[in-house]
N, C-alpha and C positions, 0 to 999 in steps of 0.2 A: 813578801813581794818587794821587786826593789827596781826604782825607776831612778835612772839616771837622765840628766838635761848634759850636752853637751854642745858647749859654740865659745868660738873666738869674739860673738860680743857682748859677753858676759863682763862688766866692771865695775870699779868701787865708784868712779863720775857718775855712775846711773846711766837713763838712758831707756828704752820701751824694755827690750831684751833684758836688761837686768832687774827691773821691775816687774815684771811678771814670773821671772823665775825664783825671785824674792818672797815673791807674793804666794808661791807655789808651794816654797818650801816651808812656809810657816804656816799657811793652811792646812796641810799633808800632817806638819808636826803637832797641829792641835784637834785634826777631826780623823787622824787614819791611822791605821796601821801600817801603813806602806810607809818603806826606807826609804829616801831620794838622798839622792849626791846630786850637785852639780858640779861637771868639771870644763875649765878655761884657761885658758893660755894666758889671762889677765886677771887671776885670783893672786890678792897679795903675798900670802901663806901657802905652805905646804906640808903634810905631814905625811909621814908612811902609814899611820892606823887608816888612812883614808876618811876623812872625815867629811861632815858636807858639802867642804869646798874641795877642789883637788884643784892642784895646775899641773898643768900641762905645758910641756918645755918647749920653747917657745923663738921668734923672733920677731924685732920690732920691721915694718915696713912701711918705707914712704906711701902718702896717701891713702892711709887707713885710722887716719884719726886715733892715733894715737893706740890703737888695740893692736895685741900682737897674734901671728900666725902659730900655730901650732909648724913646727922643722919638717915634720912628715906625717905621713898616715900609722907608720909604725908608733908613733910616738902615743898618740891616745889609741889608736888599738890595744896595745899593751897595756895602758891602764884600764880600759876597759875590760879586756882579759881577768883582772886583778880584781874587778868586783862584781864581775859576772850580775851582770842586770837582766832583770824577766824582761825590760819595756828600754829601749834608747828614745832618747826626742832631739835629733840636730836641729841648730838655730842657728847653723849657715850653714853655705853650699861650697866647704871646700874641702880641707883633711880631715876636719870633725864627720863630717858626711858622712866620707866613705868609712870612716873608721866605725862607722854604727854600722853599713851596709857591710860592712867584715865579719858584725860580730852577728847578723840577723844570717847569713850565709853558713857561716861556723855552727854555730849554738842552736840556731832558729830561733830567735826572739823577734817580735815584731818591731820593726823601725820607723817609727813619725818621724815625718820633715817640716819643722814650722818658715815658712817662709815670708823671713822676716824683712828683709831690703829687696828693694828693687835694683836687682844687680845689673840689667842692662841696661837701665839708667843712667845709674853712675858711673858707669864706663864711657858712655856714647860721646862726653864732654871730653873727658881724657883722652882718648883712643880712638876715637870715630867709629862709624855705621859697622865698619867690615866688623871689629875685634866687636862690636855690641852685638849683629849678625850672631859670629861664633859662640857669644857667650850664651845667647839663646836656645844655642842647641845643644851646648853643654851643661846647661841648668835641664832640658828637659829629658838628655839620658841619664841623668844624676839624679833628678825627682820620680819618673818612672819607674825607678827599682826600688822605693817604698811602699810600704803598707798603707801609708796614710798620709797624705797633706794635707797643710793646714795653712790655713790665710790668714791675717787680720781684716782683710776687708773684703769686699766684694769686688773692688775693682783689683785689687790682688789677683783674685781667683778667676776672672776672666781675663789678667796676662797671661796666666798659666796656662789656660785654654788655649790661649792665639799663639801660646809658643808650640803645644804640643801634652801637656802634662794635662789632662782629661781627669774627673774627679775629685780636684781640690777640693777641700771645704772650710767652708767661710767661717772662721770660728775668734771672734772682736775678744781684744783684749780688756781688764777693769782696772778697777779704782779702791782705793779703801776709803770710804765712805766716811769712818770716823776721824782719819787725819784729815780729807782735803774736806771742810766746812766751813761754811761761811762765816762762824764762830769766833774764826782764827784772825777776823778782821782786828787793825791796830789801825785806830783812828790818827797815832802820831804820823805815821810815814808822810803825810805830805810837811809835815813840820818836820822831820828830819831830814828830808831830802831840799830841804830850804824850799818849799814852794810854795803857793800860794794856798788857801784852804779850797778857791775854787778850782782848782787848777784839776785839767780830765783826764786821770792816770790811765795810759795804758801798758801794759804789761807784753812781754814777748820773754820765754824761757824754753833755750834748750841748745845746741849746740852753735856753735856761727861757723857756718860751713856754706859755700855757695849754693848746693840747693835748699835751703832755707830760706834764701832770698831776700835776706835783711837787706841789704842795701836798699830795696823796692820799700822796705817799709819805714827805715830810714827819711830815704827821699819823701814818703807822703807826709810824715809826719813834720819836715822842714816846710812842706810847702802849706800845711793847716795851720802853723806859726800858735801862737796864743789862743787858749790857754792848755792847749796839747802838748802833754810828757810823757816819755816814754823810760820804761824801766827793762831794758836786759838782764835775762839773769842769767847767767852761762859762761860758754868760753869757745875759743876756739882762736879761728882765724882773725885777722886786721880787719874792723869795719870804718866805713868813711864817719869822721866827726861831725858830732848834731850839738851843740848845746843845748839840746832839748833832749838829749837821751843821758842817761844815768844807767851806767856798767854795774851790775853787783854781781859779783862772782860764784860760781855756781854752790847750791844749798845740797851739800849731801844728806843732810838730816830732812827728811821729807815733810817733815810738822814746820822747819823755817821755810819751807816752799810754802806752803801751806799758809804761811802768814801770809808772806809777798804777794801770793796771788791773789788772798781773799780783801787783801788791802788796799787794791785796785778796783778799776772802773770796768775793764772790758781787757778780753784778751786779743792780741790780735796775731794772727801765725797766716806771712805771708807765701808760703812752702807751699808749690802745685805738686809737688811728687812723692807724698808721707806715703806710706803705705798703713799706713793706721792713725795715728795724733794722742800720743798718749794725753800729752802735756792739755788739750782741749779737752778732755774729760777731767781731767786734777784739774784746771780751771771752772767748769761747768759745777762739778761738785760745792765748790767754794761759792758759787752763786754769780758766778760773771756770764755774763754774756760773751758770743765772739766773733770775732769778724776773721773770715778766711777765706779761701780760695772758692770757686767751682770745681777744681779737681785735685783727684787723688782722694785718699781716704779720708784727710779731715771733714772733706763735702758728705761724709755719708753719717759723721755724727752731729752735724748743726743743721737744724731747720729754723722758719719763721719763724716759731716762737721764740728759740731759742739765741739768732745772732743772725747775722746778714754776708751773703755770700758776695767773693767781689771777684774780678774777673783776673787770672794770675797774670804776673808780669807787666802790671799795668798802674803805674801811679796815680792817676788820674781816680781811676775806678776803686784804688783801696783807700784815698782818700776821699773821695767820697761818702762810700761805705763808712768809715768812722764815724763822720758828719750827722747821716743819714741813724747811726746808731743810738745816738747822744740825741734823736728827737723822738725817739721813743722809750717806753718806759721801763726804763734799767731794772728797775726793785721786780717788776712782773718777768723781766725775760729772767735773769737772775735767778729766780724762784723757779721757773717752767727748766732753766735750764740745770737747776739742783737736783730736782725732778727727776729728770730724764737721766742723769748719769747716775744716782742711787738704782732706781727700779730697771736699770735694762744693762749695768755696767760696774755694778757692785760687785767686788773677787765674789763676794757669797754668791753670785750668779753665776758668774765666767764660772770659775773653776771646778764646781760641780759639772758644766759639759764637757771642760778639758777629761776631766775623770771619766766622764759615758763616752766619751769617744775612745780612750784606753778599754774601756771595760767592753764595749762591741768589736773594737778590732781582734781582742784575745776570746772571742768564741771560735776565732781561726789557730789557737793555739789551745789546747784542753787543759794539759799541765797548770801552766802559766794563766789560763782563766780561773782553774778550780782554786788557785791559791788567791788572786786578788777575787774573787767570789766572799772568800772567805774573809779577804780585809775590808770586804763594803759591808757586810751583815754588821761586822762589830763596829764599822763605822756609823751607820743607819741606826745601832742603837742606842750609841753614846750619843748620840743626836736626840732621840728618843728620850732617854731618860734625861736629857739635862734640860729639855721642854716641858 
């Protein structure tokens, strides 16, 4: 059996998309028998034996953060040709797409679509209403010619509704439970970052790009003054100057996230438009608490116990919200919020239903069912016997 992942945002900076198909292929490599490739237009290497990573040839485009486009549909078609996969799973909606919708038309193999950005979103700022319009109903003749969609969140899956793509399903991304814990705390970092011992770390990690919204959480954080600091970890675009904020550049080793995060007070991710938040479950695991939005996916992984929701685009109300956090009891939300993302967000959970969802869409393929039939029994026993 052999599943390939294929998207343009796959890379070595990380990132939701690249963490879960990380996550994927080393689960797969320790409890299955199933091959996985995954191929991207921004894998560093390439080899002709086709190895787990493939690239796919490529070029660079303004306003894509750095990830590059696959040249055409011929281009991963033909590698996909080249390793003839039972299952495709695109994680965009553009030449990767259709080059799986090629090979499920060709071959017959069933084709999942994860739908991972909210692409008329990101357009609407750029381009306006018309070209966001058109991208709507280009996303929903492009999703309607798959087997299976997939959300991260719920309010994903009721865009998809309101554009026309009927059927989605809401399937939340995880976490490895053993790197991001609370463990990982380093009681130095406020003495290396020269600060005070009392001094109220808050944390924000993940790209600085304008829907993230840093600036908003910037400005609340200049206006709460003493004894409020904030730690960036990431990169991107130009943010306005705080001497309250401390840049540390982005942690590709996931155990140095893992420190930074757990070495802090509270997370705070000012972003109304994630379509999931990976980075607030790698924080919640670690033991923080978090302050975020009302909308978009981050809203659908923190409750009261866990962090306090603020209203987006609003300075006033996200500092607040901080305030309001720091008067309640950190070490209990912490713990309720460790909680929550072990037992409902651990890969051991996720990805066992990414696998039942592969394994019920291929009772519509018999072939290609009877063989991954056959890779779940020996999986199911190696599980067995090593219990």
């Amino acid at each position: 059996m052999h599943l390939v992942d294929i998207t343009m945002f796959y890379a070595a900076e990380g990132g939701g998309v690249s963490t879960y198909l990380n996550a994927k292929a080393h689960w797969l490599a320790r409890r299955s028998r199933v091959r996985h490739t995954i191929m991207s237009s921004n894998v560093e290497t390439c080899d002709d034996t086709v190895p787990a990573l493939v690239k796919i040839p490529s070029a660079g485009l303004p306003g894509f953060h750095g990830f590059r486009m696959p040249l055409s549909v011929e281009g991963p078609a033909r590698l996909l040709e080249s390793v003839r996969p039972d299952v495709v799973e695109a994680g965009d909606a553009g030449h990767c797409a259709w080059a799986a919708l090629r090979m499920r038309r060709r071959y017959g193999i069933p084709a999942v679509a994860f739908y991972h950005s909210d692409l008329p979103r990101l357009v609407q700022p750029r381009f306006g209403q018309w070209i966001a319009r058109g991208t709507c109903r280009y996303l929903a003749n492009l999703y309607r010619q798959f087997d299976l969609v997939l959300a991260p969140s719920r309010v994903m899956v009721q865009q998809l509704d309101a554009i026309g793509v009927s059927g989605a399903v809401h399937q939340p991304l995880g976490i490895d439970s053993s790197v991001f814990r609370p463990q990982r705390r380093d009681e130095t970092l406020r003495e290396h970052l020269g600060l005070a011992p009392d001094a109220r770390l808050l944390v924000y990690a993940g790209r600085f790009t304008p829907e993230k919204k840093l600036h908003v959480l910037i400005e609340a954080v200049r206006k709460l003054g003493d004894p409020y600091h904030l730690v960036l970890v990431g990169g991107g675009g130009m943010l306005p100057y705080c001497g309250r904020v401390t840049h540390i550049p982005f942690r590709r080793d996931q155990r140095q996230l893992a420190r930074l995060l757990a070495s802090c007070d509270v997370l705070v991710h000012p972003g109304d438009c994630e379509t999931f938040g990976l980075i607030v479950l790698e924080a919640m695991a670690c033991g923080l608490p978090v302050v975020a939005t009302n909308k978009g996916g981050v809203a659908e992984l923190v409750d009261t116990e866990t962090g306090i929701l603020a209203e987006p685009n609003h300075v006033d109300s996200l500092a607040g919200a901080i305030e309001a956090i720091y008067q309640r009891d950190l070490v209990r939300m912490g713990q309720a919020a460790r909680r929550r993302a072990v037992e409902r967000y651990d890969w051991n959970e996720i990805l066992p239903q990414v696998i039942g969802r592969y394994e019920g869409l291929l009772h519509g393929y018999p072939h290609a069912a009877a063989d991954f039939a056959i890779d779940l029994i020996h999986e199911r026993e190696r599980i067995r016997v090593t219990d």
